[in-house]
N, C-alpha and C positions, 0 to 999 in steps of 0.2 A: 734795287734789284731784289731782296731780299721780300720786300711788300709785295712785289710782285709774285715772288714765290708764292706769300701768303695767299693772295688772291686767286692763284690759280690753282692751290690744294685745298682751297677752300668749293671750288667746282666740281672736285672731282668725285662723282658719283658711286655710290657703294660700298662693298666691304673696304673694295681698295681704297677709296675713298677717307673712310673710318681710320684704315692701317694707315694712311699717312701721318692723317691727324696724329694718331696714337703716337706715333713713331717722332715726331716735329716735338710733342709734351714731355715727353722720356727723353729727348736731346734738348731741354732746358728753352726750348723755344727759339731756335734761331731763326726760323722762318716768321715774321710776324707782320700783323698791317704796320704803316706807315707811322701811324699815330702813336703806338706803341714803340717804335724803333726812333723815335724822336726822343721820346718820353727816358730811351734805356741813354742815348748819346747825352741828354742833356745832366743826366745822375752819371753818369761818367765821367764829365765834365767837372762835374762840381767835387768830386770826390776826388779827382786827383790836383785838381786846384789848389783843394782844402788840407788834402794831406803833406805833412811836411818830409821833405825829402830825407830818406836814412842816413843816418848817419854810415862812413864808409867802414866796413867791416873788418876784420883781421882775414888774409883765407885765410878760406878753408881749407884743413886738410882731408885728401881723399880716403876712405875706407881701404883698410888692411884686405887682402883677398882672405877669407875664410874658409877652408876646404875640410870637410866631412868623408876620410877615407873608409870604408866598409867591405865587407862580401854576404853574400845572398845570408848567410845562415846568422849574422848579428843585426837585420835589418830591425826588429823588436828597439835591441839599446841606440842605434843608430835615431827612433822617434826621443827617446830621454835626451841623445844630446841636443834634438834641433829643439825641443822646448825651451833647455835653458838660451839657445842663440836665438830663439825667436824672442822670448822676455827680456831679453837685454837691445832689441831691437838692431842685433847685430844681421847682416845679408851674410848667407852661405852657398856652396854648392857642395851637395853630398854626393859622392862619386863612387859607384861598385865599382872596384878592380879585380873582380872573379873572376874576369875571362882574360885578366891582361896579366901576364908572369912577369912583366918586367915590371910594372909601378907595383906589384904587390912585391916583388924585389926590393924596388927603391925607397916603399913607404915602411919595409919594416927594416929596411937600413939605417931611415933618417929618423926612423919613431922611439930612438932611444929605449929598445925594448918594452915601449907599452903596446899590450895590445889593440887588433882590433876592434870595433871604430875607434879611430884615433882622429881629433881635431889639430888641423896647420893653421897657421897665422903667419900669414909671412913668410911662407916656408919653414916657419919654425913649430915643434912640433909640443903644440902643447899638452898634451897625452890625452886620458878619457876622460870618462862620467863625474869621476873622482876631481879629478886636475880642472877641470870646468868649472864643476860648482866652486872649487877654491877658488878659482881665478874671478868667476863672477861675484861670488862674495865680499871679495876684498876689492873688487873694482882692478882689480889688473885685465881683467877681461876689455872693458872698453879701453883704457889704457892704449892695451896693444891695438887694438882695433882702430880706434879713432886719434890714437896718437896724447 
């Protein structure tokens, strides 16, 4: 099916022509002749033959939710915190709650008086810029995150 594809974008006259092609090379070639698509089944073959089967793992555990609480006018320190969660390859969502009165409520209820942006883990609040870099320092950061 697939040679087939190739064969008939291979017909096809002009730019559009051209755009196929182009577009078929930038998606790693799935469309391709016959001979080629032999060529890919039989190193398929042989590679998963060859390889030996993994041994079985421990789970995984899932990532901590990471939440980035802010409003409009700290969005500046709010980039300092997601550097150090992006260098520690931790997933976040940063969330303005300027227009919402009640999570700006509840995030300086549960934020143990740190200000904001304030970073949660787990619903737990582990304060700013300060309490970050500690926490990534010493490795309690993936700790809490990755368990």
């Amino acid at each position: 099916m697939r040679a087939r594809a190739h064969a008939a974008l291979e017909r096809v006259p002009g730019k559009v022509g051209d755009r196929l092609r182009g577009l078929n090379e930038t998606l790693g070639r799935p469309l391709a002749d016959a001979g080629e698509l032999d060529d890919r089944r039989a190193f398929a073959e042989r590679s998963t033959s060859a390889a030996p089967s993994p041994a079985p793992s421990a789970p995984t555990r899932e990532a901590a939710p990471v939440i980035v609480y802010y409003m409009d006018k700290q969005k500046r320190d709010v980039t300092k915190l997601t550097e150090i969660l992006d260098a520690n390859g931790v997933a976040y969502t940063a969330t303005n709650i300027q227009e919402d009165p009640a999570a700006q409520y509840a995030v300086r209820r549960d934020s143990n008086g740190y200000r904001l942006p304030v970073v949660f883990i787990a619903g737990e609040c582990i304060g700013g810029r300060a309490e970050l870099v500690n926490a990534a320092s010493s490795g309690e950061l993936k700790k809490k995150v990755f368990g």
